[in-house]
VMD Tcl script that draws the C-alpha trace (Angstrom):
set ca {
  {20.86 41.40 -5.43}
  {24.00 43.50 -5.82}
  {27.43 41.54 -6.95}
  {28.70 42.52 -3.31}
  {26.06 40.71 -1.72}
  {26.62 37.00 -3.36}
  {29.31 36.31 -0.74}
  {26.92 36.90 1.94}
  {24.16 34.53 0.87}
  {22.87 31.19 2.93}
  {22.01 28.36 1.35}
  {20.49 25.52 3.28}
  {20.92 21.64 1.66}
  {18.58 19.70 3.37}
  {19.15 15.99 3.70}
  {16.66 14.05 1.87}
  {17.41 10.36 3.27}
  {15.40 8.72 5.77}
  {16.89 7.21 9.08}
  {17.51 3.93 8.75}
  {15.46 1.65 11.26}
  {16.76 -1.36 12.98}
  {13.20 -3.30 13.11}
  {10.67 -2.90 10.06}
  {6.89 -3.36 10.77}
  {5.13 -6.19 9.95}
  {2.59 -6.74 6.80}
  {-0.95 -7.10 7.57}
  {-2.37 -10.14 7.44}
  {-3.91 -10.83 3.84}
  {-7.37 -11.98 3.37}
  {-7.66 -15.36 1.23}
  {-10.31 -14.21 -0.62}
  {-12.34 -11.16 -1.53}
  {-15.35 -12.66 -2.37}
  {-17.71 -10.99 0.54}
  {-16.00 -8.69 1.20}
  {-16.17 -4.97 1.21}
  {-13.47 -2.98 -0.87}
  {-13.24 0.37 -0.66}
  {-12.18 2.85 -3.98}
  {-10.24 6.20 -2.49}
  {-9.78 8.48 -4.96}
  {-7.67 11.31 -4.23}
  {-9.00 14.18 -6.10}
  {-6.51 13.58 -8.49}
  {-7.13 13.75 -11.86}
  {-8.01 10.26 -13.91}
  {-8.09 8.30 -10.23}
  {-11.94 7.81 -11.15}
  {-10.49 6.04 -14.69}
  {-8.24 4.24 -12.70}
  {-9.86 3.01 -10.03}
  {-12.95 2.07 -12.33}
  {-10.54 -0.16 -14.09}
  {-9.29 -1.55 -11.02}
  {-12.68 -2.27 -9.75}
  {-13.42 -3.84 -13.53}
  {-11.36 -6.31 -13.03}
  {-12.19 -7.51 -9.37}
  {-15.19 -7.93 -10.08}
  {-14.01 -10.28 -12.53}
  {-12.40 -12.56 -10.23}
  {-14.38 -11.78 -7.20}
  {-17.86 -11.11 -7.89}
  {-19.77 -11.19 -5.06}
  {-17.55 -8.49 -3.61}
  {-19.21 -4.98 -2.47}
  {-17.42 -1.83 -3.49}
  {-18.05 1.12 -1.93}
  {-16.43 4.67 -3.54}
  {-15.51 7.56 -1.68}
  {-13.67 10.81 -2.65}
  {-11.09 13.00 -0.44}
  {-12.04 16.73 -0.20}
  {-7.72 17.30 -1.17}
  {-5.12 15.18 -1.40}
  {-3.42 15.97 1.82}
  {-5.63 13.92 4.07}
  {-8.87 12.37 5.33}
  {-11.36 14.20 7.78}
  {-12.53 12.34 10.74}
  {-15.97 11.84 9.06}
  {-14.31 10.03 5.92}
  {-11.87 8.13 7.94}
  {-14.69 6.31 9.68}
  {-16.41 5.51 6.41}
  {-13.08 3.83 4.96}
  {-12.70 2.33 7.98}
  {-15.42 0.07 8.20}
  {-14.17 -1.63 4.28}
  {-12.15 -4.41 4.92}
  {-9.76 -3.58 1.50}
  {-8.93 -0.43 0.78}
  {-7.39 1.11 -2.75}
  {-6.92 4.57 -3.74}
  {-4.07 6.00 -6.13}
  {-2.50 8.70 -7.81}
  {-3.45 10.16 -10.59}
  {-2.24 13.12 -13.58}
}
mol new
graphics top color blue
foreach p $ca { graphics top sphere $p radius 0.5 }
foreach p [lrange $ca 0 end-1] q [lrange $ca 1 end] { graphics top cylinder $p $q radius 0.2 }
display resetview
């Protein structure tokens, strides 16, 4: 870029706030226990999620040991395909996290 052009540069700020709401959405309802009950593990292809979440499910089991977990793995970390969706779907917990 030549000195004569700086003047006649854009720059764009973008705004990085989020609108405010005036209601908020309500938590789901918890389960009181997870004994039974199917948990899923997401991982999302990041890496040390399968550390993680193998911790995670270490200690669950633990505490709720007649619990079934199932594992499934996101082909990228920008979303679920229809397929997968309908697999996590049927847990009744679901935890995934990020790795690195």
């Amino acid at each position: 870029m030549k000195v004569s052009d700086v003047g006649k540069r854009t720059i764009l700020v973008y705004d990085p706030r989020a609108v405010a709401r005036k209601s908020q959405d309500a938590l789901a309802q918890r389960l009181p226990t997870l004994d039974g009950r199917v948990i899923g593990l997401l991982n999302n292809t990041k890496d040390l999620v399968d550390e993680l979440l193998g911790e995670v499910k270490e200690l669950l089991k633990k505490d709720y040991p007649s619990a079934e977990f199932r594992h499934f793995r996101k082909q990228s970390v920008s979303g679920l395909t229809p397929d997968l969706l309908g697999q996590v779907a049927k847990c009744d917990v679901v935890i995934t996290a990020v790795g690195d």
